[in-house]
DRENDO-1510 file (C-alpha; in Angstrom, 1 decimal, always signed):
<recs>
REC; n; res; u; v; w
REC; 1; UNK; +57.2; +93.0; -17.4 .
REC; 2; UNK; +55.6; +90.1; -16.2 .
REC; 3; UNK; +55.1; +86.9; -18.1 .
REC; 4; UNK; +53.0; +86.4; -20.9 .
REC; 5; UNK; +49.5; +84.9; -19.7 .
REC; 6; UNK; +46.7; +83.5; -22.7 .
REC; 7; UNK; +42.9; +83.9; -20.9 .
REC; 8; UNK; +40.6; +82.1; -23.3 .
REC; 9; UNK; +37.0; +83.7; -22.7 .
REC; 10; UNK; +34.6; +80.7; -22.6 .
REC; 11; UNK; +31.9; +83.1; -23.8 .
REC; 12; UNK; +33.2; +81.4; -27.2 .
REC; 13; UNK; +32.9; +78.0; -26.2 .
REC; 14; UNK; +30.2; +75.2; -26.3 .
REC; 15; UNK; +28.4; +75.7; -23.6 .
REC; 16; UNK; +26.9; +71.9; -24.2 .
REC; 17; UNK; +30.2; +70.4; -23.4 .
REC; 18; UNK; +32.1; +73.7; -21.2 .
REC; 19; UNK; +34.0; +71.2; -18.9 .
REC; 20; UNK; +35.6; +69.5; -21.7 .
REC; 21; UNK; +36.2; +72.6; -23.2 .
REC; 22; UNK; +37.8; +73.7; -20.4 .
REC; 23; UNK; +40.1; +71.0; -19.9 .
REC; 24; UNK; +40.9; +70.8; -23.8 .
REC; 25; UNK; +41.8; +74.4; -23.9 .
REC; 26; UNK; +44.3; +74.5; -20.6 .
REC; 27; UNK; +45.8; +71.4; -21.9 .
REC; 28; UNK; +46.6; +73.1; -25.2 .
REC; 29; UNK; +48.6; +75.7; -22.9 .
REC; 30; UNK; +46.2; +78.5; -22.3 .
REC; 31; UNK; +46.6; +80.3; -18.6 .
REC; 32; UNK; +43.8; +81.3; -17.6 .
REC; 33; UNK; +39.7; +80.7; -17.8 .
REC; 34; UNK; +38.0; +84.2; -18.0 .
REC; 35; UNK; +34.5; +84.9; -17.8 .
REC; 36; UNK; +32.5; +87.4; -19.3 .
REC; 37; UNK; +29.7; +88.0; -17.0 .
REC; 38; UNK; +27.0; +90.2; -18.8 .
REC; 39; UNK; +23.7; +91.3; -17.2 .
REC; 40; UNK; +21.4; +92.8; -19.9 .
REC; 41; UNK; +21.5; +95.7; -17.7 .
REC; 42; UNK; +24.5; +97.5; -17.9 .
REC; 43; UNK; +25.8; +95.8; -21.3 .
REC; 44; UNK; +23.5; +94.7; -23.8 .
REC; 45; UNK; +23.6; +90.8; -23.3 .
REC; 46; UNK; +22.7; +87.8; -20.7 .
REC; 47; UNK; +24.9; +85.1; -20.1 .
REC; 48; UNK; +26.5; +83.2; -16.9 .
REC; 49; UNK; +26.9; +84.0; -12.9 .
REC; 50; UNK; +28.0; +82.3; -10.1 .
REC; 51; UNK; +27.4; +78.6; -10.2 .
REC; 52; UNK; +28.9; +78.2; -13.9 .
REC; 53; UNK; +32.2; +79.6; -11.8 .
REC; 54; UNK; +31.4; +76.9; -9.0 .
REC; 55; UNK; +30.4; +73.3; -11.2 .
REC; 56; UNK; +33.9; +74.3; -13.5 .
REC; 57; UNK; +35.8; +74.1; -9.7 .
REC; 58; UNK; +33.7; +71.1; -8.7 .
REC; 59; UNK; +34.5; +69.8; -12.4 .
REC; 60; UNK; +38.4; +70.1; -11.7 .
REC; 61; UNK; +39.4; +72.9; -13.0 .
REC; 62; UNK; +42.4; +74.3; -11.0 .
REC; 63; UNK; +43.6; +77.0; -13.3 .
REC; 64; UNK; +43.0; +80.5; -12.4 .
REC; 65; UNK; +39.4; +81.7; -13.1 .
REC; 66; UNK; +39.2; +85.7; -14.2 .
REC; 67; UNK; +35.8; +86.7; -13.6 .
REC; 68; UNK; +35.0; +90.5; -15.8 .
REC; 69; UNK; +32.2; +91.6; -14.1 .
REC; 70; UNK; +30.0; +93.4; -17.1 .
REC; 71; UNK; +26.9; +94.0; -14.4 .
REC; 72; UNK; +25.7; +96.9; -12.3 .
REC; 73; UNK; +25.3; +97.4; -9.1 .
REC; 74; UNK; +28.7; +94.8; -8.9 .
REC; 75; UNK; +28.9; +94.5; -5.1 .
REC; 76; UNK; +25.6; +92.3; -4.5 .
REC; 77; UNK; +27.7; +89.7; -6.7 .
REC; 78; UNK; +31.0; +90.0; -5.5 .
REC; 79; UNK; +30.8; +87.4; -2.7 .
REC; 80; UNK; +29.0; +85.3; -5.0 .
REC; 81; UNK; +31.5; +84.4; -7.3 .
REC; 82; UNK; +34.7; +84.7; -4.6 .
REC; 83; UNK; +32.4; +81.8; -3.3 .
REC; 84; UNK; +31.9; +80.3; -6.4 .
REC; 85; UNK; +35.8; +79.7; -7.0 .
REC; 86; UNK; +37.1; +83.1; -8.4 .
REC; 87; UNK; +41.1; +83.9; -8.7 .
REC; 88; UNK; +40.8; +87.9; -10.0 .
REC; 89; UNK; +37.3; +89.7; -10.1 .
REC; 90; UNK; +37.1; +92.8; -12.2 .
REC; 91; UNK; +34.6; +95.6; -12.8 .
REC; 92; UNK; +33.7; +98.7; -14.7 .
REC; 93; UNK; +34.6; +101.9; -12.4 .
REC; 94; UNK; +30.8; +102.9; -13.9 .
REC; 95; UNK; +28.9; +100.3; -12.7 .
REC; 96; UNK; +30.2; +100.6; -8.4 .
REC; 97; UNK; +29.0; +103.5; -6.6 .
REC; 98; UNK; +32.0; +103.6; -4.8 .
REC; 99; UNK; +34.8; +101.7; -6.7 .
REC; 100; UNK; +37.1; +101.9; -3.4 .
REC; 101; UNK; +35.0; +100.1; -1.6 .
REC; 102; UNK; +33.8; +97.6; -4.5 .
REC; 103; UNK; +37.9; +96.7; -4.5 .
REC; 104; UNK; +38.1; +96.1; -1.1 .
REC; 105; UNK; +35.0; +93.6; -0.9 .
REC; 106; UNK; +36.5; +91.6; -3.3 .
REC; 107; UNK; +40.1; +91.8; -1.3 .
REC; 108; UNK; +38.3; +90.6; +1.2 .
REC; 109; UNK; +36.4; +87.6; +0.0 .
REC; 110; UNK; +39.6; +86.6; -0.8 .
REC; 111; UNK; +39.9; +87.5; -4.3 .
REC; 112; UNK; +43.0; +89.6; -6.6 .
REC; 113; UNK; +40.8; +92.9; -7.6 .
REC; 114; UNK; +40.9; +94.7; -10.8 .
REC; 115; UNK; +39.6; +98.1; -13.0 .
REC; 116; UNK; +38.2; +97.9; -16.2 .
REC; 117; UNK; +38.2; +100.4; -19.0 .
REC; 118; UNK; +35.7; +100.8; -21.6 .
REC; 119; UNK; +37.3; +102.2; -24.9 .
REC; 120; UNK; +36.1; +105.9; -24.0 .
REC; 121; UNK; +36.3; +105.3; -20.0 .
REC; 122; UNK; +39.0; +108.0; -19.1 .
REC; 123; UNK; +42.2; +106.2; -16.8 .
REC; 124; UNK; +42.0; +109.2; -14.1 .
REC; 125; UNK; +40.2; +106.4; -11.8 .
REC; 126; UNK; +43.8; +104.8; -11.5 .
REC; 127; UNK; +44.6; +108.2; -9.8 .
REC; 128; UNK; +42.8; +107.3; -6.5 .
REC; 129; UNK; +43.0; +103.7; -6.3 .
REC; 130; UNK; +45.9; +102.3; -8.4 .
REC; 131; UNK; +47.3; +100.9; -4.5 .
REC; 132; UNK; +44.4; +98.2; -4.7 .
REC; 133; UNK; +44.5; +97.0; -8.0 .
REC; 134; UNK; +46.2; +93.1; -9.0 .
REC; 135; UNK; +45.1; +93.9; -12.5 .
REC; 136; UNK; +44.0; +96.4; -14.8 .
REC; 137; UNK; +41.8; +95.2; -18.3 .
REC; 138; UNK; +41.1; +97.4; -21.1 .
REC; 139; UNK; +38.6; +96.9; -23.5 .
REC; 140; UNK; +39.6; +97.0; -26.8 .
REC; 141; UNK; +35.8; +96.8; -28.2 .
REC; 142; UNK; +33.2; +98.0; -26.1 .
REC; 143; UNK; +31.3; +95.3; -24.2 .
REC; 144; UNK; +28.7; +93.3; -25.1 .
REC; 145; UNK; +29.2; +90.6; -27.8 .
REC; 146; UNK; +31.8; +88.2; -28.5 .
REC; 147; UNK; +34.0; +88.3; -32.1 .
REC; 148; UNK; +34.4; +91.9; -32.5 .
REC; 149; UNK; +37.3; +94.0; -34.1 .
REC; 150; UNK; +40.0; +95.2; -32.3 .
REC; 151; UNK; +40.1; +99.3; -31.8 .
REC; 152; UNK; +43.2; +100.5; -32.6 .
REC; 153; UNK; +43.4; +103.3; -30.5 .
REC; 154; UNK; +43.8; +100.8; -27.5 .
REC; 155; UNK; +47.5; +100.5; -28.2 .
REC; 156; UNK; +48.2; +104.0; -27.0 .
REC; 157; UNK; +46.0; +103.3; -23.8 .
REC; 158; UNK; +47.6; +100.2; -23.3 .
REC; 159; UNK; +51.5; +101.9; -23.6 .
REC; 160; UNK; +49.7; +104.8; -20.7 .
REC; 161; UNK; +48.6; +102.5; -18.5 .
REC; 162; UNK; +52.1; +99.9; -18.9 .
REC; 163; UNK; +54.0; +103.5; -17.9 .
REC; 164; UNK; +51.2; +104.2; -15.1 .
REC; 165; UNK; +52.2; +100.6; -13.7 .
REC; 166; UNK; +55.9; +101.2; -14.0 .
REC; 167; UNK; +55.4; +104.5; -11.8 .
REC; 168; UNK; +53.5; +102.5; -8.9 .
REC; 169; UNK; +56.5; +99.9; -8.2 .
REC; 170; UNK; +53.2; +97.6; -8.3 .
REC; 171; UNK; +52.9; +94.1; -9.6 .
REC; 172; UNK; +49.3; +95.0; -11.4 .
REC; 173; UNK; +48.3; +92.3; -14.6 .
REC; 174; UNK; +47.6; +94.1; -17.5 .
REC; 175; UNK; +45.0; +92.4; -19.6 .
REC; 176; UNK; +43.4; +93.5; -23.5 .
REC; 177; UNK; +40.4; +92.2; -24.4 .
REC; 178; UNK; +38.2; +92.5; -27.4 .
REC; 179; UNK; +39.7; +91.2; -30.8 .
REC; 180; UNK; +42.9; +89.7; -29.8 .
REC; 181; UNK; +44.0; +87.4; -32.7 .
REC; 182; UNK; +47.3; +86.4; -34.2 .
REC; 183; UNK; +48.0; +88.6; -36.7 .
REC; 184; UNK; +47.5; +91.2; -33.7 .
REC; 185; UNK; +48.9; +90.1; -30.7 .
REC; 186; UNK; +52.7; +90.5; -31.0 .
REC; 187; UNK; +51.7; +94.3; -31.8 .
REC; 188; UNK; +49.2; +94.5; -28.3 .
REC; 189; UNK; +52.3; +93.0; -26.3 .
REC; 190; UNK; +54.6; +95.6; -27.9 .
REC; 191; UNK; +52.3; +97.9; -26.2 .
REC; 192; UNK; +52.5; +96.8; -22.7 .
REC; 193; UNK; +49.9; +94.0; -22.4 .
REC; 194; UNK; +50.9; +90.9; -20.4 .
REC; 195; UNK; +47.3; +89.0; -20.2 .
REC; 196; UNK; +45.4; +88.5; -23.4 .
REC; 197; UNK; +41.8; +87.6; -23.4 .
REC; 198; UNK; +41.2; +85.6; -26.7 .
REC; 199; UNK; +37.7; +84.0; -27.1 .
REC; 200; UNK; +36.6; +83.7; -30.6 .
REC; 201; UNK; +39.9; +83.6; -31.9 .
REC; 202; UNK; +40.6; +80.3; -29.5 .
REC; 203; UNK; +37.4; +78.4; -29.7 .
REC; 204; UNK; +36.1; +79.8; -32.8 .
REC; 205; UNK; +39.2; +79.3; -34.7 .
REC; 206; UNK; +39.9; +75.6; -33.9 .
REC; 207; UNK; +36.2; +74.5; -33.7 .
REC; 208; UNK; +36.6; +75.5; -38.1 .
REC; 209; UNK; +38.9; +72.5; -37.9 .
REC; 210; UNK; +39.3; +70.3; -35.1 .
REC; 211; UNK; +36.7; +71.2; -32.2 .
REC; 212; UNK; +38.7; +69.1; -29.2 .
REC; 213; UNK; +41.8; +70.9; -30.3 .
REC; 214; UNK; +43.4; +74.0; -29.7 .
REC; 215; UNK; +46.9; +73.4; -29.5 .
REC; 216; UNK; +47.2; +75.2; -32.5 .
REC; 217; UNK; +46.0; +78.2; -32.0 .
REC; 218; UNK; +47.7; +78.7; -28.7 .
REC; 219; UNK; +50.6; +77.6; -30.1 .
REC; 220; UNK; +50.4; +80.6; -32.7 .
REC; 221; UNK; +49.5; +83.0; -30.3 .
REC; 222; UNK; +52.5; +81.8; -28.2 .
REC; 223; UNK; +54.7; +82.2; -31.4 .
REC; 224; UNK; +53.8; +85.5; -31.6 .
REC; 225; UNK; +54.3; +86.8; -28.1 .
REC; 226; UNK; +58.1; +85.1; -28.3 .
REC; 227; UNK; +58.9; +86.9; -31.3 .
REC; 228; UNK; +57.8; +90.4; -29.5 .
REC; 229; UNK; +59.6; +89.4; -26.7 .
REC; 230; UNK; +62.6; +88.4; -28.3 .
REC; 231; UNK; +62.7; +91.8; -30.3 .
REC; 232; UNK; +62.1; +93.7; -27.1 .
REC; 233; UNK; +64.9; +91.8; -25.7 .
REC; 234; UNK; +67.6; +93.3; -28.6 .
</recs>
């Protein structure tokens, strides 16, 4: 399995001060910046495109950015964002009218490619086109709205899809997202998750106590994820 990778979603930061947000949260450890990119068309909210991606790489920000596509049609902003700075781009198989060719756009603006799976989104798309896939993200509340709860029945997707990966010989991420907490995510790793999307519980969490802080908080999540491992390691 590969190694464990934290992906705060800045959809839970302060959007007043994102690029010290930024900063603050990679320093305290975190992996990866992922955005949730929402249309008010295909999911029921508006929030950020393109040139949010492109003024955090002008601001300095060298970690990877994991752009979740949450808009439909997808391919008008594919080259948009692989512009703007993206690392992975994913999207809903729902949203692209023909989800092969949607992949290989974003291949070839230079970008890793990736499925994602709504809670009732059935994994028979990974039949045709698990070949072109860097990662795979599972919803683990349906889209939409920050600080919801985590759906249960995720875990058993999550341990298909870890066995579905194991099958290809593939190096393919695979990424939860949707009510990743502490007290949760030794239990989602156990599972087969490597990536973990963590938004309210990162910037939420610390803002309670120390907003320029979140050492913390990553630090638990981290503690968490060691103890799984170590007990998968017995």
């Amino acid at each position: 399995m590969a190694d464990f990778q934290i992906a705060p979603s800045i959809l839970s930061a302060d959007f007043a001060r994102l690029g010290a947000e930024v900063d603050d949260v990679l320093a305290a450890g975190a992996d990866i910046v992922h955005f949730d990119v929402m249309d008010n068309h295909y999911v029921p909210n508006l929030t950020i495109g393109p040139l949010v991606c492109e003024a955090l790489r002008k601001h300095g920000v060298s970690a990877p950015i994991d752009v979740h596509l949450m808009v439909k049609p997808v391919d008008r902003i594919i080259p948009d964002f692989a512009a703007a700075g993206a690392s992975y781009i994913t999207f809903h198989p729902e949203a692209s009218e023909h989800i092969d060719r949607s992949l290989q756009l974003i291949r070839d603006s230079g970008c890793k490619a990736g499925l994602v799976f709504n809670p009732a989104t059935p994994l028979g798309y990974l039949d045709h086109v698990i070949d072109k896939l860097d990662m795979i993200l599972l919803m683990s509340v349906n889209p939409g709205f920050g600080g919801q709860s985590f759906i249960p029945a995720t875990l058993d997707k999550l341990r298909t899809v870890r066995r579905r990966i194991e099958q290809s010989g593939r190096e393919i991420r695979l990424e939860v997202d949707g009510g990743v907490k502490v007290d949760n995510i030794g239990e989602i790793a156990a599972a087969g998750a490597d990536t973990f999307v963590a938004g309210s519980a990162v910037f939420g969490a610390a803002r309670e106590t120390d907003p320029n802080r979140y050492d913390s908080v990553i630090a638990a999540l981290r503690e968490q994820l060691a103890g799984q491992a170590a007990g998968a390691g017995q």
